[in-house]
N, C-alpha and C positions, 0 to 999 in steps of 0.2 A: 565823561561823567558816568556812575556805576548807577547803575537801573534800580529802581528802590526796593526791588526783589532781593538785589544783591544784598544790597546794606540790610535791609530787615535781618537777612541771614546772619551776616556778621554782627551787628548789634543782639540778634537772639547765641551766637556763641557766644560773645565776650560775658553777657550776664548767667549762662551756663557757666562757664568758668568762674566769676564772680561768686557765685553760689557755691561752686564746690571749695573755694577758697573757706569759706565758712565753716566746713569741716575736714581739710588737708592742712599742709604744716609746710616751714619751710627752714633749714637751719645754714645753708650757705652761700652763696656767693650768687651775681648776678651771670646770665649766658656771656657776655662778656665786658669786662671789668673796664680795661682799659679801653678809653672812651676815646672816640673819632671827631677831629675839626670839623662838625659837621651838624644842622637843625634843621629840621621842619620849616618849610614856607609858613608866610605869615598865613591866620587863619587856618591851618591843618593841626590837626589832634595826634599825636600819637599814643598808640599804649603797649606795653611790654608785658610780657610775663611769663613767668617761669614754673612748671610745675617738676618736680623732684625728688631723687634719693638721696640719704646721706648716708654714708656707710663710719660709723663710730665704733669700735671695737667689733664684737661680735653683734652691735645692732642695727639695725637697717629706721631711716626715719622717715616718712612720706613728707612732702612741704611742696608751697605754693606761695610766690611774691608775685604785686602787679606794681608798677610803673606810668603816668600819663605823663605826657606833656602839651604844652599848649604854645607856638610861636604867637608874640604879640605883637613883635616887628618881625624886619627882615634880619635882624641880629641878634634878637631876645627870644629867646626859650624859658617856659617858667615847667622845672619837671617835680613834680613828688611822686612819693609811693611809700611802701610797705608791706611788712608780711606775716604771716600767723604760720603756728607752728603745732607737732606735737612732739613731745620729749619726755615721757614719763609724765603727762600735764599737757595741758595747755598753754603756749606759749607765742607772743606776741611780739615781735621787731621793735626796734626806734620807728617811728617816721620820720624821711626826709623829704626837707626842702632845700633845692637845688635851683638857679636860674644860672643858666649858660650863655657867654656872652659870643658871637662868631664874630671874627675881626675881617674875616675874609677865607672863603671856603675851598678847596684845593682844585686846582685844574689840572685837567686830565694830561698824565707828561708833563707839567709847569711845576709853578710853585706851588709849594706845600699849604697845606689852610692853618689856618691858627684860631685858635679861639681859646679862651677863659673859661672857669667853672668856680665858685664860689659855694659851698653848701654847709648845712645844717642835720644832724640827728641830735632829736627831741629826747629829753628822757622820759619818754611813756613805754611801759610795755610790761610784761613780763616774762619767769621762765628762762632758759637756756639760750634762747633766741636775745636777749637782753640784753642790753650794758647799760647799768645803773651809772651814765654818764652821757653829758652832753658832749657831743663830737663836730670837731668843725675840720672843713679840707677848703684846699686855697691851691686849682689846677692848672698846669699851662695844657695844652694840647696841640699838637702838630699830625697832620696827617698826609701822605704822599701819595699820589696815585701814579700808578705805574704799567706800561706794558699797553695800552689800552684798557685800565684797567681791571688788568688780570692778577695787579699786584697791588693792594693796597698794604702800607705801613701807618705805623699808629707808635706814635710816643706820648708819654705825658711824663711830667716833673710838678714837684710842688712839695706841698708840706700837709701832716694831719695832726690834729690836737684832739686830745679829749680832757674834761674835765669832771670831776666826780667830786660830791660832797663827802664831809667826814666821816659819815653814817653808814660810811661803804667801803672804809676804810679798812686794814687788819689796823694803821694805827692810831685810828680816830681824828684822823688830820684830813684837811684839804687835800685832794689828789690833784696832779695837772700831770701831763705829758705831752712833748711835742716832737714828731719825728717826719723825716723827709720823707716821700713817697715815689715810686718811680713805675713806669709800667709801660712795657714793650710788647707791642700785637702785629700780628701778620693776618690778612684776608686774601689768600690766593685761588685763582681760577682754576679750575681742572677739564678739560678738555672745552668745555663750556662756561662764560661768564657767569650763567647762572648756578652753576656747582662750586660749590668753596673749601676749601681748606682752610679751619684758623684754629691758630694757638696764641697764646700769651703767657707770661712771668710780670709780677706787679709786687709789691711791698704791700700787701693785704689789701682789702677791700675799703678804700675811703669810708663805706657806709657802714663797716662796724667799727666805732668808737674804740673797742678795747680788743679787736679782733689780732688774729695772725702777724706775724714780721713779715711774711712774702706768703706767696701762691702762686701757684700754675693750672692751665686750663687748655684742651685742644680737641677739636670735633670738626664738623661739617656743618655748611651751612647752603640752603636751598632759599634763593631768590625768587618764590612762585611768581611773585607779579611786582609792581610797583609799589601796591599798594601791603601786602602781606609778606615775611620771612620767617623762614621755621630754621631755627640753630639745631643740632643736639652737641649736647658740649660731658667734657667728664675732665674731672680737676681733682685736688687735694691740695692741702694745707697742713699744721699741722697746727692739734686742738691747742687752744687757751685759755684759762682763765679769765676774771674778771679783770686782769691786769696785766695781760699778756705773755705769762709764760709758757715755755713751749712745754707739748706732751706730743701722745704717739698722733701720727698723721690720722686725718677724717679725710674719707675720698667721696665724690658725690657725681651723678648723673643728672643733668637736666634737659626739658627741651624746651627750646625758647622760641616763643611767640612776638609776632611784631606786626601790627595792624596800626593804618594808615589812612586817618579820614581829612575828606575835605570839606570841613563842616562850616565854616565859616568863607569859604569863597566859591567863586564865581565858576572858576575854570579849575582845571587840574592844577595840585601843583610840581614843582621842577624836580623831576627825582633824585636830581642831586642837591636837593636844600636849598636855603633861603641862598644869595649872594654874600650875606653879612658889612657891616658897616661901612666896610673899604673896599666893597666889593656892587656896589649898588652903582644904576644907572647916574641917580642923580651926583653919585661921585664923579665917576668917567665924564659927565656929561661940563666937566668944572673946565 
């Protein structure tokens, strides 16, 4: 259990960063996209967040997203988040709503974990950070651990849609679009478990509606403790419009935060995630 010295501290960063989110910005992509078979035990908090560069022609843009999640079983994940921005203006993300479903979580050397993703981006916001469009993704996910895991893989498949009113239209019509999604990650060891290597390639960011055809991302990633990860990651894309067409590539820097409370239980919990559905005692126990 962490000494309530500890936590005070980490609850007085997270609302430090909190704060400063109120005046930094954010215009691209999460530390990393392609998402892991993998949740929070029941009763543990997590929260994400990223603060960042975006490099758009000759201009550089400062930005900040945060991320929570909440397991309410041993399968369910409930995550949102969002982000504020500056772009010539003030500018303001979708929020989303995300619940992850774990079918069953990956053993080390075994079978792979699988889990589901279902989510939502709201059309509030505004600014360059925007899509005057409701956006929906519909995820598989598979994850491998490998090596003792010194190797973790990460696939996902599925589909993304957005939808936009006529008002947003060039032709005054209903907008709709729907297109596959795909996204390959690697999390490898370097001398130490807790030193990382990762990269990925993905078909845009599920969570922008009207965002990019594809993207890449590859950095380092430091495992301080169970409870804490610090990414730095550096990707590009190339910019879009309000309806996807492609222009010159936007490259960005970020570094990504990852805090890990136990706020609802008793004991620590399992640093490799909940079991998920097909993975729980009372199943084995059948």
């Amino acid at each position: 259990m962490r000494s309530a010295r500890y936590s005070a501290h980490l609850w007085a960063f997270i609302t430090t960063c909190g704060l400063c989110a109120l005046s930094s910005t954010a215009l691209a992509v999460r530390p990393f996209v392609t998402d892991d078979a993998r949740i929070i035990e029941r009763g543990q908090i997590e929260l994400e967040m990223w603060p960042e560069f975006t490099l758009q022609g000759r201009s550089l843009y400062p930005g900040f997203h945060m991320m929570g999640g909440v397991s309410l079983t041993e399968w369910l994940e409930i995550i949102v988040g969002g982000g504020v921005g500056w772009h010539d203006g003030l500018t303001v993300a979708n929020p989303v709503f995300q619940p992850k479903f774990l079918l069953w979580r990956a053993e080390d050397d075994g079978i792979p974990g699988l889990a589901l993703v279902t989510g939502i981006t709201l059309p509030v916001g505004q600014g360059e950070m925007f899509d005057a469009a409701t956006g929906f993704f519909g995820l598989a996910l598979l994850t491998s651990r490998l090596l003792d895991d010194y190797l973790l893989l990460h696939l996902n498949g599925g589909f993304t849609a957005a939808a936009a009113p006529g008002s947003v239209s060039a032709t005054g019509e209903a907008f709709f679009k729907a297109r596959p999604y795909w996204g390959v990650g690697f999390d490898a060891g370097v001398v130490h478990q807790d030193f990382r290597l990762i990269g990925e390639v993905y078909a845009g960011d599920p969570f922008e509606a009207l965002g990019a055809r594809y993207a890449f991302q590859w950095g380092g990633r430091w495992l301080a403790s169970d409870t804490l990860n610090l990414d730095l990651t550096f990707g590009a894309q190339p910019q879009s419009d309000a309806f996807g067409e492609r222009g010159p590539f936007e490259y960005w820097a970020q570094v990504g935060i990852r805090l890990l409370f136990d706020t609802f239980r008793d004991t620590p919990g399992d640093p490799n995630g909940a079991p998920g559905i097909l993975n729980g005692p009372a199943m084995w126990a059948r």
